[in-house]
N, CA, C and O atoms as a DFTB+ gen file, in Angstrom:
248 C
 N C O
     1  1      83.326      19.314       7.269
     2  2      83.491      19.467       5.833
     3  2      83.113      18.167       5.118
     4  3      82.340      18.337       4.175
     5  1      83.532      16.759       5.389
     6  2      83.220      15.752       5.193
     7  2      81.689      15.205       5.237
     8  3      81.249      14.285       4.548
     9  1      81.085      15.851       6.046
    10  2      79.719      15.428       6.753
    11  2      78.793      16.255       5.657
    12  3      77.640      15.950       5.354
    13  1      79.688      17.566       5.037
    14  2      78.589      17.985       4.490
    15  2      78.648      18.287       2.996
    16  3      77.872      18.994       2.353
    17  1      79.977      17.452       2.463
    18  2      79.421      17.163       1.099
    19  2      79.024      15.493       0.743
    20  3      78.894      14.881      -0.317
    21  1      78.936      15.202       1.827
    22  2      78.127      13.586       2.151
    23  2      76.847      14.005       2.097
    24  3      76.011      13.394       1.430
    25  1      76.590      14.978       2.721
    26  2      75.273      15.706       2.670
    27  2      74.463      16.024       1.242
    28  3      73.377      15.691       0.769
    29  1      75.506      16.793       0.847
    30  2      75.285      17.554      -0.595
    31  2      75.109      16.551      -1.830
    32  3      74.333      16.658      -2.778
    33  1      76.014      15.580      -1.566
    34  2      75.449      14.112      -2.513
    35  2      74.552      13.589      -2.514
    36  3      73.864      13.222      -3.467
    37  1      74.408      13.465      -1.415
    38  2      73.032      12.549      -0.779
    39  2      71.708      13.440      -1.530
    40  3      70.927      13.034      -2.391
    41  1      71.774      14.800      -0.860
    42  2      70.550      15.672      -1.559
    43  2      70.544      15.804      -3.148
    44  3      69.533      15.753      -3.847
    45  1      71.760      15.971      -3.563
    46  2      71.236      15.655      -5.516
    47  2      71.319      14.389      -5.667
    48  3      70.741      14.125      -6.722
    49  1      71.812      13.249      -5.085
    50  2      70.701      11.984      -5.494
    51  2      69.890      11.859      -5.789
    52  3      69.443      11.540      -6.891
    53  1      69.145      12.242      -4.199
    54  2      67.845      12.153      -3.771
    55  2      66.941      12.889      -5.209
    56  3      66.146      12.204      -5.852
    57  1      67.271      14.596      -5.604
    58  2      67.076      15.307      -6.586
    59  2      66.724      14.346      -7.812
    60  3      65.660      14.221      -8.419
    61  1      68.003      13.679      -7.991
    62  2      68.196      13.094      -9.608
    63  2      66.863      11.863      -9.404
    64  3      65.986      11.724     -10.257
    65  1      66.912      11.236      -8.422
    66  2      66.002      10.222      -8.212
    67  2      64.306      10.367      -8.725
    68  3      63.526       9.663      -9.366
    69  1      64.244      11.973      -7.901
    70  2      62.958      12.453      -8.061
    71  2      62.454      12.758      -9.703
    72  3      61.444      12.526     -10.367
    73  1      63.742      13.396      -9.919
    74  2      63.736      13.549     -11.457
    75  2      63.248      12.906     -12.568
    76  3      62.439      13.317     -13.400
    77  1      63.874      11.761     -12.490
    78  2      63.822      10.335     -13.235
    79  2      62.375       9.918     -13.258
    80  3      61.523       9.731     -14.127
    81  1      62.472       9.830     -11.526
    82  2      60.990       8.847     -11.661
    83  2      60.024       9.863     -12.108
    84  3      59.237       9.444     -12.957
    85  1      59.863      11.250     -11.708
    86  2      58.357      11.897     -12.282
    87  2      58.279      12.242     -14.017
    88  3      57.269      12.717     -14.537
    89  1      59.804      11.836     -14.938
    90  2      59.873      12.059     -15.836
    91  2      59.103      10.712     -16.189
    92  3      58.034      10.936     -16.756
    93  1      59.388       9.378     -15.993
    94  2      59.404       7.666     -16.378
    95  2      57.934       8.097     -16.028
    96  3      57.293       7.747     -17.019
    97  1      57.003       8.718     -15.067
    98  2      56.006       8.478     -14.856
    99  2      55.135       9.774     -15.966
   100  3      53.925       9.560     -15.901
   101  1      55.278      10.314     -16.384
   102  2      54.765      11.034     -17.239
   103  2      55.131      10.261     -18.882
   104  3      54.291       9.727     -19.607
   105  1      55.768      10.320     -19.003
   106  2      56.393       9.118     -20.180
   107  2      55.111       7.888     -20.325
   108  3      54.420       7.733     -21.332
   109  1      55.021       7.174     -19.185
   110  2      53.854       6.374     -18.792
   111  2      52.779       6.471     -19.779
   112  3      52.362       5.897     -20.785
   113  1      52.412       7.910     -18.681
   114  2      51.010       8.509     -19.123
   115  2      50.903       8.879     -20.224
   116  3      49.722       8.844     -20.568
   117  1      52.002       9.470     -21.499
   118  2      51.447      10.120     -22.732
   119  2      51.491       8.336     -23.335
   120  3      50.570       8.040     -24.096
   121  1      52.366       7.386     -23.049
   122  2      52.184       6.324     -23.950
   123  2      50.850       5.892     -23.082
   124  3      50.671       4.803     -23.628
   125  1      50.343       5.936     -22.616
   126  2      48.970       5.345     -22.055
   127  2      47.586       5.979     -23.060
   128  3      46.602       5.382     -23.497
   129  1      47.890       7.022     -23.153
   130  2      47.619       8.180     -23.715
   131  2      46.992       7.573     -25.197
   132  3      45.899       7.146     -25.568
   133  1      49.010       7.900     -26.129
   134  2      48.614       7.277     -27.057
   135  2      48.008       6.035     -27.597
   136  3      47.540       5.945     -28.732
   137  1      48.052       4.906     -26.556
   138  2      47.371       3.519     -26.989
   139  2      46.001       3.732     -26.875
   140  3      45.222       2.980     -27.460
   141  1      45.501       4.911     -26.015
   142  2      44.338       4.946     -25.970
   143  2      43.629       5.495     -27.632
   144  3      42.981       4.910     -28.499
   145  1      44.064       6.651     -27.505
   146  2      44.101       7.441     -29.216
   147  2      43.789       6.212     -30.417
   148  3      42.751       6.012     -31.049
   149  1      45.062       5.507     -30.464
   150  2      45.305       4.498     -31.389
   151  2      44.246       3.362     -31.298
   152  3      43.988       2.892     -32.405
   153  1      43.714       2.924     -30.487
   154  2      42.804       2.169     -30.062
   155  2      41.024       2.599     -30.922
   156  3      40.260       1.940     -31.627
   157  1      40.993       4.176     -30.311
   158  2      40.055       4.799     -30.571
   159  2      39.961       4.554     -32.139
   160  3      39.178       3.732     -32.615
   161  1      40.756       5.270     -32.844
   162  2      41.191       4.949     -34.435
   163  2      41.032       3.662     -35.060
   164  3      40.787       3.561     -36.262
   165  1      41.161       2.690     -34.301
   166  2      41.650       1.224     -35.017
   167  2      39.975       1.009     -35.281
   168  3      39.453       1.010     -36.396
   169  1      39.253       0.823     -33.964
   170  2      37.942       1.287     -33.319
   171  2      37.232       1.385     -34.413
   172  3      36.626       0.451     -34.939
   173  1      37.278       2.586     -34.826
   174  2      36.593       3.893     -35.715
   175  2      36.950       2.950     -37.359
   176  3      36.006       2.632     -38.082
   177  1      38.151       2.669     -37.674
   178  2      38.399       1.668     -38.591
   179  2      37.797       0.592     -39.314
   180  3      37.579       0.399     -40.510
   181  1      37.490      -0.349     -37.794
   182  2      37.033      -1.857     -37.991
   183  2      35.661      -1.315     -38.651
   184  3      35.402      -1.527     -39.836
   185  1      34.582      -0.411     -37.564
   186  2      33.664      -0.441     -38.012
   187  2      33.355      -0.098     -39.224
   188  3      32.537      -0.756     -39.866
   189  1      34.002       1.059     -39.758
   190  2      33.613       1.327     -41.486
   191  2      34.113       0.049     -42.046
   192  3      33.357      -0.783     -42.548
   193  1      35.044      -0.056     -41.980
   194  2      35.459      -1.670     -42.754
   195  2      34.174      -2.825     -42.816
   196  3      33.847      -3.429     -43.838
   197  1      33.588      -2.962     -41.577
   198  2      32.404      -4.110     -41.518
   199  2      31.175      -3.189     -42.238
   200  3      30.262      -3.858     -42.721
   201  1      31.073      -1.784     -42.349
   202  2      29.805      -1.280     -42.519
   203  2      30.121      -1.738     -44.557
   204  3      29.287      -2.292     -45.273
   205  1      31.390      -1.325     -44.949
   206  2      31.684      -1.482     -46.207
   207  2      31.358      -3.302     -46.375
   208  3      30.269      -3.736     -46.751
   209  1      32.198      -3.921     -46.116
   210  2      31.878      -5.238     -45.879
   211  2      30.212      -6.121     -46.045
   212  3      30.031      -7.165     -46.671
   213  1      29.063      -5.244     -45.207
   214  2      28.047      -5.675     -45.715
   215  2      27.308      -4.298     -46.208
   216  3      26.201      -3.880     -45.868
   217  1      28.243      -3.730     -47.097
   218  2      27.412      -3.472     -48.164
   219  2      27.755      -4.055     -49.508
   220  3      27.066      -4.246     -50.510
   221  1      29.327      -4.338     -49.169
   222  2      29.321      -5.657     -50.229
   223  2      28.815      -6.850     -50.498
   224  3      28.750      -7.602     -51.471
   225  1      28.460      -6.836     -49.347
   226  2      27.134      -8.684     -49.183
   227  2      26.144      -8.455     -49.942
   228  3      25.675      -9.260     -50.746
   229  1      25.685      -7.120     -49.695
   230  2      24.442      -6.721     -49.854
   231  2      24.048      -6.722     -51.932
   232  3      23.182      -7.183     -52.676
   233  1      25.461      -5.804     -52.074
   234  2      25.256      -5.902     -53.746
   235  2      25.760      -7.379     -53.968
   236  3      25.118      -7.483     -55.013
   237  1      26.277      -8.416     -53.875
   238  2      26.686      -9.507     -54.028
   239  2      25.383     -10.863     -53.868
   240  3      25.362     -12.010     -54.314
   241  1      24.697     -10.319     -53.283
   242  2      23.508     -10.881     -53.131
   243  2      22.083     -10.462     -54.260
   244  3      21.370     -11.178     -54.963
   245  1      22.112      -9.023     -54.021
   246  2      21.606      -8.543     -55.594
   247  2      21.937      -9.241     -56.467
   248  3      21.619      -8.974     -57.626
């Protein structure tokens, strides 16, 4: 009786353990995810900003 809810602990540990980590590791991946996204955007950003930028040179020089 002893041996086998030593047992039974041990196996939802083990359970909760598995749990955790494949949750922490998916968690990971969508924030990996999103920095990628956000990156893409910032990206997409700079460049209109510099394309605006020298077209302000451009009339400023006119």
């Amino acid at each position: 009786m002893n041996q086998s809810a030593l047992l039974l602990l041990l196996l939802i540990g083990l359970l909760v353990f598995i749990e955790t980590t494949n949750s922490w590791d998916l968690n990971l991946f969508r924030r990996r995810r999103q920095w990628k996204r956000w990156t893409e955007w910032n990206q997409g950003r700079t460049e209109k900003l510099e394309e605006l930028d020298e077209i302000l040179v451009a009339n400023d020089e006119n």
